[in-house]
LOSE-19068 format. One record per atom (N, C-alpha, C): x, y, z; atom name; residue number from 1. Coordinates in nm, 2 decimals. Layout:
REM LOSE-19068
(pt (X Y Z) CA NUM)
...
END
This chain:
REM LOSE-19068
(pt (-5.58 0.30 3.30) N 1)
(pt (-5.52 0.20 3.38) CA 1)
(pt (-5.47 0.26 3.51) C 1)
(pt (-5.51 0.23 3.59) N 2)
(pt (-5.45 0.23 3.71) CA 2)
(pt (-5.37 0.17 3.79) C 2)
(pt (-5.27 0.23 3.89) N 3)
(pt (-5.19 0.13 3.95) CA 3)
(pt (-5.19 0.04 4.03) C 3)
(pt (-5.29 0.02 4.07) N 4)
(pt (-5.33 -0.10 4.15) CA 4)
(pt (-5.38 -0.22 4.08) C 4)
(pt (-5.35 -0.17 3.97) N 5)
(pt (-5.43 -0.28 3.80) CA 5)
(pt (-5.27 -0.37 3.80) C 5)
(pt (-5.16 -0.34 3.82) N 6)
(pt (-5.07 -0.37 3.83) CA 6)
(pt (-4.96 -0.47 3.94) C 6)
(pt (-5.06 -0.48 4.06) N 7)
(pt (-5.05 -0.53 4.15) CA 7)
(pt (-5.16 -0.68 4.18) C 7)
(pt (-5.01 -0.80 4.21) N 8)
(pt (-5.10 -0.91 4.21) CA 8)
(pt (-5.13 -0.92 4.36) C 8)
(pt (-5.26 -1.01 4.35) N 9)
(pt (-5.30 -1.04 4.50) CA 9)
(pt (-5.27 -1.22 4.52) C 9)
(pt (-5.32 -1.20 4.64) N 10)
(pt (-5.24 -1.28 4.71) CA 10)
(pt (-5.28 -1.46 4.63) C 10)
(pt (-5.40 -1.49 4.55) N 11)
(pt (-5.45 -1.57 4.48) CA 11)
(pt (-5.29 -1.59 4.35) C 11)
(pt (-5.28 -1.47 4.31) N 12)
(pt (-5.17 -1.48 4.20) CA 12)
(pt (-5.06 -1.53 4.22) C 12)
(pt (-5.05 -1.56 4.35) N 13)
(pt (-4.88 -1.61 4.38) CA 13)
(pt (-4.89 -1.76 4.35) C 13)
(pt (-4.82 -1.85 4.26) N 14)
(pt (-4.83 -1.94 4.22) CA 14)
(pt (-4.72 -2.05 4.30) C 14)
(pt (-4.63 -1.96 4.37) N 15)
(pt (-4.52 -2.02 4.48) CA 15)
(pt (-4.53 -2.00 4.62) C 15)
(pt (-4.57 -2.12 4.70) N 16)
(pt (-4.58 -2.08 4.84) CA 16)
(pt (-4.43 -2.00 4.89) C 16)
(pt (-4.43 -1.96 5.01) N 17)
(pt (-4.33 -1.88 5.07) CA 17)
(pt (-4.25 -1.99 5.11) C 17)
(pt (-4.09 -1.98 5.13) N 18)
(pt (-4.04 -2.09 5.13) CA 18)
(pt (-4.06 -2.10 5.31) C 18)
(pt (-4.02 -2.24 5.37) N 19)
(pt (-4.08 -2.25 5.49) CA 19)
(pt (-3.90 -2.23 5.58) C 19)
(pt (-3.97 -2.19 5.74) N 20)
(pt (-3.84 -2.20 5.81) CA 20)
(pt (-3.76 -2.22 5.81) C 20)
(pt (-3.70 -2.35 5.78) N 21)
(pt (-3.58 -2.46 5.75) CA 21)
(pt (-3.51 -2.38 5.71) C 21)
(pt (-3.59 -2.34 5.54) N 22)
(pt (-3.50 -2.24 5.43) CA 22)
(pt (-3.47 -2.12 5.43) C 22)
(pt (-3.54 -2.03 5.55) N 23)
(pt (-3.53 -1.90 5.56) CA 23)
(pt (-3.43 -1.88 5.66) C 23)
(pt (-3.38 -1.99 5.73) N 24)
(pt (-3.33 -1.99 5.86) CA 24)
(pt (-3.14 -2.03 5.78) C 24)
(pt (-3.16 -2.09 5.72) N 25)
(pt (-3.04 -2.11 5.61) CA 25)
(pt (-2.99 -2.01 5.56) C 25)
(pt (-3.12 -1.99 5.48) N 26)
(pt (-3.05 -1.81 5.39) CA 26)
(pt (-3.02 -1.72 5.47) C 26)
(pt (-3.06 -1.68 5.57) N 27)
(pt (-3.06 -1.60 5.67) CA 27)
(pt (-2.86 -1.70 5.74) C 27)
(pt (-2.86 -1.75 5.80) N 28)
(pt (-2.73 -1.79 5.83) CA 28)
(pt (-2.65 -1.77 5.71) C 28)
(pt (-2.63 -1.81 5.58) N 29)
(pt (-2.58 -1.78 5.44) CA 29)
(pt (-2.56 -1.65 5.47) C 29)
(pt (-2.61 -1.57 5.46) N 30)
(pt (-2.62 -1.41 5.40) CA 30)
(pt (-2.58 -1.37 5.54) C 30)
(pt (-2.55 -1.39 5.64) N 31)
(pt (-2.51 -1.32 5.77) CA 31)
(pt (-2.37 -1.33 5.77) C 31)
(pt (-2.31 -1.51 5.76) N 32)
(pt (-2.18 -1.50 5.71) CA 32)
(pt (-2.10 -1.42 5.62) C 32)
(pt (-2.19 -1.40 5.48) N 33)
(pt (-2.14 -1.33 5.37) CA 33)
(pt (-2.16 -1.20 5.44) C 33)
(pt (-2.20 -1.11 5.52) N 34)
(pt (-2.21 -0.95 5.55) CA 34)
(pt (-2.11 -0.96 5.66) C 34)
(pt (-1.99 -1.04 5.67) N 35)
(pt (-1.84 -0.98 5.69) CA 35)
(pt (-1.75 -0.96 5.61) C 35)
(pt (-1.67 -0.85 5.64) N 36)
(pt (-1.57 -0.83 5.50) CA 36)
(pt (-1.51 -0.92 5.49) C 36)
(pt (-1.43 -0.96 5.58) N 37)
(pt (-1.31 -1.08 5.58) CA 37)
(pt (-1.40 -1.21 5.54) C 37)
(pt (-1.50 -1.22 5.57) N 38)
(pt (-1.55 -1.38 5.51) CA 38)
(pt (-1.63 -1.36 5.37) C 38)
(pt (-1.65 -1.25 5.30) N 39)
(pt (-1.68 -1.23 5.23) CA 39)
(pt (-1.60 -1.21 5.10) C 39)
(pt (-1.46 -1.17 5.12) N 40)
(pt (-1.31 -1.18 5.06) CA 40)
(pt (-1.29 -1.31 5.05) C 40)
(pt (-1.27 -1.34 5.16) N 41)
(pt (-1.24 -1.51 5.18) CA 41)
(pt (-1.32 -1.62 5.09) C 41)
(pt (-1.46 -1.51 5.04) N 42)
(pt (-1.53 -1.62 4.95) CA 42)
(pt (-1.52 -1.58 4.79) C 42)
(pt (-1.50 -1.44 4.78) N 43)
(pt (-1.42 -1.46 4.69) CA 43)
(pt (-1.31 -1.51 4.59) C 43)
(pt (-1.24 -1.51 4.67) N 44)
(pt (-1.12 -1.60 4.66) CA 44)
(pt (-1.11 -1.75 4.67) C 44)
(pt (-1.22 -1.76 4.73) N 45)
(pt (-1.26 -1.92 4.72) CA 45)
(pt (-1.35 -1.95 4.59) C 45)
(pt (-1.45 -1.83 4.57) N 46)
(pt (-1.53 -1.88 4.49) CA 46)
(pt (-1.46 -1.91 4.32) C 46)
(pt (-1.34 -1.87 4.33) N 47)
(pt (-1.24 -1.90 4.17) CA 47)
(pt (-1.16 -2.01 4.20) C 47)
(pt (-1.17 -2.05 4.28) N 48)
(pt (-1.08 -2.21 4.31) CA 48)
(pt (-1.05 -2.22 4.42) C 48)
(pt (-0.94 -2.30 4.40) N 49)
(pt (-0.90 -2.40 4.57) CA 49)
(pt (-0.79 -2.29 4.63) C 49)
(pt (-0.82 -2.29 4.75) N 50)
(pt (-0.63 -2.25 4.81) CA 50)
(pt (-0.65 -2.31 4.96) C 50)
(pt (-0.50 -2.27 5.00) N 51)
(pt (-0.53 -2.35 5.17) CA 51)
(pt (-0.46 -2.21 5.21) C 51)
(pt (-0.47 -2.24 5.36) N 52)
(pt (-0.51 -2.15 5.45) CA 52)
(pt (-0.34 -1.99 5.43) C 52)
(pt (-0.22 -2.07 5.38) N 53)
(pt (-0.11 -1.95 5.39) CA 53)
(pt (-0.15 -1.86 5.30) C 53)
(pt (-0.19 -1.90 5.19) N 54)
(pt (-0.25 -1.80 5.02) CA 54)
(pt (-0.37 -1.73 5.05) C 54)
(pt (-0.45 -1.77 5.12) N 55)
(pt (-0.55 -1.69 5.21) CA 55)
(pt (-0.50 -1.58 5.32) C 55)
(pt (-0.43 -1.62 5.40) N 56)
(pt (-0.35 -1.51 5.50) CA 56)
(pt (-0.31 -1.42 5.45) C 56)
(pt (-0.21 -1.46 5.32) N 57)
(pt (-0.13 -1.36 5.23) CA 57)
(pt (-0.22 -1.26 5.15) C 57)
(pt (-0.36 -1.27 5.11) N 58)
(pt (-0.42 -1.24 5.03) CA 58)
(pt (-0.48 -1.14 5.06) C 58)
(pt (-0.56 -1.14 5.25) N 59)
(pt (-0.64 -1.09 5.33) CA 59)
(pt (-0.54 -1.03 5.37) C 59)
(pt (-0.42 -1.03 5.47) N 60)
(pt (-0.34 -0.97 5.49) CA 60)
(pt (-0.38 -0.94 5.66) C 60)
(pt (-0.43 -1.09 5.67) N 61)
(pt (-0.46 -1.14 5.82) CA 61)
(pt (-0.37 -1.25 5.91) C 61)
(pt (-0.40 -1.28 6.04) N 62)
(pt (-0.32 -1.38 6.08) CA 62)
(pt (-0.37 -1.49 6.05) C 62)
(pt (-0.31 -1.59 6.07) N 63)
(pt (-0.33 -1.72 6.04) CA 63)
(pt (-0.47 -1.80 6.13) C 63)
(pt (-0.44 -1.73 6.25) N 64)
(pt (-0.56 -1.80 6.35) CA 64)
(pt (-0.67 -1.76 6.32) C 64)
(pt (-0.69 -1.62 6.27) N 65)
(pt (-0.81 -1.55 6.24) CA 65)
(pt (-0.86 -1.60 6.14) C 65)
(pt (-0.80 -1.58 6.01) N 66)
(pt (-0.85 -1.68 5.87) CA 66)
(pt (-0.88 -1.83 5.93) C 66)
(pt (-0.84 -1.93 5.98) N 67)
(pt (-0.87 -1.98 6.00) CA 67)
(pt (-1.01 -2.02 6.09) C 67)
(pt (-1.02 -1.92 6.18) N 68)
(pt (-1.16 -1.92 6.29) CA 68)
(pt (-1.30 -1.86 6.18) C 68)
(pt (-1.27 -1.80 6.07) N 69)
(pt (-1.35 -1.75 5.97) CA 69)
(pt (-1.39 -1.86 5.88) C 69)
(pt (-1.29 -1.96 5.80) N 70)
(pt (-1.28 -2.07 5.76) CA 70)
(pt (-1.40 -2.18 5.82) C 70)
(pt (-1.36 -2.18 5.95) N 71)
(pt (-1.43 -2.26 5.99) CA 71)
(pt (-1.61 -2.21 6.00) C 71)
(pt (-1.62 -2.05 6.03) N 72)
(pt (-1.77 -2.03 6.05) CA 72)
(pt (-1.81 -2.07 5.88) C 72)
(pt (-1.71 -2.03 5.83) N 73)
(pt (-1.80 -2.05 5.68) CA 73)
(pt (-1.85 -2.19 5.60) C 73)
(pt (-1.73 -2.28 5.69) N 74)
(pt (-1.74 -2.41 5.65) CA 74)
(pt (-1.91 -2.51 5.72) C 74)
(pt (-1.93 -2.45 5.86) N 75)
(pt (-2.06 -2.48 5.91) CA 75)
(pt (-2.12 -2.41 5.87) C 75)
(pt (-2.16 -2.31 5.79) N 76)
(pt (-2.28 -2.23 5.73) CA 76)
(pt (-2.30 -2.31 5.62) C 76)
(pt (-2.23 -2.37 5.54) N 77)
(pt (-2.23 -2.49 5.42) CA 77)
(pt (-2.19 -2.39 5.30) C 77)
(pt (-2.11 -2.30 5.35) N 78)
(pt (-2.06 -2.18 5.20) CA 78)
(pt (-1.96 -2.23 5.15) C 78)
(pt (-1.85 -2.33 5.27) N 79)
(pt (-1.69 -2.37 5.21) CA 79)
(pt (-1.74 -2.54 5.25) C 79)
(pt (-1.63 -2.59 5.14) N 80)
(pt (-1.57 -2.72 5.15) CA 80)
(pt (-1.42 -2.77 5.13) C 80)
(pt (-1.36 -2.86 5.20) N 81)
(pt (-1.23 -2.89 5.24) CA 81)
(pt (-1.19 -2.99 5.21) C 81)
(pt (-1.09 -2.99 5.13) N 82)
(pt (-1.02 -3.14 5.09) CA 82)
(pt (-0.87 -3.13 5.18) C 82)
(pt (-0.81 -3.27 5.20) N 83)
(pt (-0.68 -3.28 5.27) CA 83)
(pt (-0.59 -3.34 5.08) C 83)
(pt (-0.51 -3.21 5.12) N 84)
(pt (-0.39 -3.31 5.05) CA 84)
(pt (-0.26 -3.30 5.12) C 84)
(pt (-0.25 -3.45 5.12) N 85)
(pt (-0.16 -3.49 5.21) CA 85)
(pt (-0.15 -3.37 5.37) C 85)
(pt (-0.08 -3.28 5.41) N 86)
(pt (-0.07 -3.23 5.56) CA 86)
(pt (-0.17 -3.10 5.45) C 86)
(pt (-0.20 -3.04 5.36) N 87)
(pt (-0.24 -2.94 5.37) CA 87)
(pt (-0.43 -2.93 5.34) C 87)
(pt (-0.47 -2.86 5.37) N 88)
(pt (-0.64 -2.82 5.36) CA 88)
(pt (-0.66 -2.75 5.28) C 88)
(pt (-0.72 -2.81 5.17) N 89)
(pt (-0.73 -2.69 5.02) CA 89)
(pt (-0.94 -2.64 5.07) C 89)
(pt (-0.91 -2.52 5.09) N 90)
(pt (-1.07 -2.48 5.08) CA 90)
(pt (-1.12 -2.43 4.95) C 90)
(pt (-1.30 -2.47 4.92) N 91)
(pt (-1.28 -2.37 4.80) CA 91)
(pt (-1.45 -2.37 4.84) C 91)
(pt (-1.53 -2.22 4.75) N 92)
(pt (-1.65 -2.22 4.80) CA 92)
(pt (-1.74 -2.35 4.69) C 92)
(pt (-1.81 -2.39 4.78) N 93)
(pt (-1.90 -2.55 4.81) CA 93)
(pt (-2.01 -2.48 4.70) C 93)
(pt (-2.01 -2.57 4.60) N 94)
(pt (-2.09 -2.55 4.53) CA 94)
(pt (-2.13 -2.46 4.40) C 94)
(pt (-2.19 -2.49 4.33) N 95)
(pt (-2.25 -2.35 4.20) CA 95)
(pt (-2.35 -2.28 4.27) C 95)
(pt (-2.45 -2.27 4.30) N 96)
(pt (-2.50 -2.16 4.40) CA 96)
(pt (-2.45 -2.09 4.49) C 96)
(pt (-2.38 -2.14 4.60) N 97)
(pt (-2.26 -2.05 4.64) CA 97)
(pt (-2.19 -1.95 4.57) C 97)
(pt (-2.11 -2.02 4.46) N 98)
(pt (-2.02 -1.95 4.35) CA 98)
(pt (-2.10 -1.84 4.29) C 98)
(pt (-2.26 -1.85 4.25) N 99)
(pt (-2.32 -1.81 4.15) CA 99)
(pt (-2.36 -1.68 4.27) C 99)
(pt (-2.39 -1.66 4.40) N 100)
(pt (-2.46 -1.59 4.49) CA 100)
(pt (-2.30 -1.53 4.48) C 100)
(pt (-2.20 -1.55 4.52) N 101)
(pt (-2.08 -1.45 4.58) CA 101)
(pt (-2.06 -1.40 4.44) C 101)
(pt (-2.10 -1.43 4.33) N 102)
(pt (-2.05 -1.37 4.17) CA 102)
(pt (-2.16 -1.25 4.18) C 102)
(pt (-2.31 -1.28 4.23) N 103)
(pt (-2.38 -1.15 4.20) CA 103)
(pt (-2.40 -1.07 4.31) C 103)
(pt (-2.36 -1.07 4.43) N 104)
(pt (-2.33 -1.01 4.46) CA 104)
(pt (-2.22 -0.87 4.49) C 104)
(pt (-2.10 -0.97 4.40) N 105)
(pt (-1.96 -0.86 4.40) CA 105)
(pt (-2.01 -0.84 4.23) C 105)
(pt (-2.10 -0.82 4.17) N 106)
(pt (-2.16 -0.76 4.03) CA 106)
(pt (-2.25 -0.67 4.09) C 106)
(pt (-2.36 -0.71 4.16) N 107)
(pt (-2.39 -0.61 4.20) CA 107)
(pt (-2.34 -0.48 4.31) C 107)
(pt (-2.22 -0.51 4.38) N 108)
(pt (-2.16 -0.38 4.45) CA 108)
(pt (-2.08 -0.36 4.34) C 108)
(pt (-2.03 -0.37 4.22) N 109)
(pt (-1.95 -0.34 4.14) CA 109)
(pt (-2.05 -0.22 4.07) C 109)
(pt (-2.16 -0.23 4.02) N 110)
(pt (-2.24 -0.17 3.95) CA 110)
(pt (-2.31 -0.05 4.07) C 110)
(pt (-2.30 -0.07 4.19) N 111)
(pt (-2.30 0.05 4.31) CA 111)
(pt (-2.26 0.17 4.29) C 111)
(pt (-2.08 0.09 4.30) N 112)
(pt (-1.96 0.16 4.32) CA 112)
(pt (-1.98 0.25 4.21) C 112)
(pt (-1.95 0.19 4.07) N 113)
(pt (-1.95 0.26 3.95) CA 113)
(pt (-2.09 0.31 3.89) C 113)
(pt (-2.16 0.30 3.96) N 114)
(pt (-2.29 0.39 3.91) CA 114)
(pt (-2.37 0.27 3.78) C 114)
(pt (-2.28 0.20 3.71) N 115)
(pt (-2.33 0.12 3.63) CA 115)
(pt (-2.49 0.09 3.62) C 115)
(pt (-2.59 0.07 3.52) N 116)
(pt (-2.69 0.05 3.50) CA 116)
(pt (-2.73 -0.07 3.59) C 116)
(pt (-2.79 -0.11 3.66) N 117)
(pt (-2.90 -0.27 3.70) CA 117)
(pt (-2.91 -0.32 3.53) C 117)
(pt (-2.92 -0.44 3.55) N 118)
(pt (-2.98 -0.55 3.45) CA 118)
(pt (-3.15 -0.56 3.50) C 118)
(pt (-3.18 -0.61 3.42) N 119)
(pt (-3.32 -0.69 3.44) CA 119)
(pt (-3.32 -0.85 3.46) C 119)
END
């Protein structure tokens, strides 16, 4: 057997490539997530709701700043915002969202600690 026996060609791909629209998304997605602070920030979002002081407190940032981050993340379509009453509960938008910031901080967890890859 050889190793080129192991290699599919381009007939075998049973999935076209996904088109612009979607690469231009993921690519904005994944650019927001490669900041620390918005990437904490999704964290913290991705386990539930909080508004913007429990955020500040948490990050150990100012208010204007979490906030100006808040907002890049909320036009990338990573966060979503409810009003109760005067306060803005954010939390991250969605189970793909949630499911992407979960394997992600699994996989730098498994970096850090040397830990085995899954399959």
């Amino acid at each position: 057997m050889y190793a080129r026996d192991n290699v599919a060609g381009a007939s075998d791909l049973q999935e076209q490539p996904p088109g612009g629209r979607e690469v231009g998304a993921a690519v904005e997605m994944l650019r927001m997530l490669g900041d620390g602070t918005r990437l904490r920030l999704m964290w913290l979002l991705s386990e539930g709701e909080h508004d913007v002081s429990a955020l500040v407190a948490a990050v150990g940032m100012a208010r204007p700043a979490v906030s100006q981050h808040l907002g890049k993340l909320r036009l990338a379509g990573l966060v979503s915002v409810r009003r109760e009453g005067r306060r803005a509960l954010y939390r991250a938008r969605g189970g793909h969202v949630r499911r992407l910031v979960a394997e992600v901080r699994h996989a730098a967890a498994h970096r850090v600690t040397g830990a085995p890859e899954h399959d």
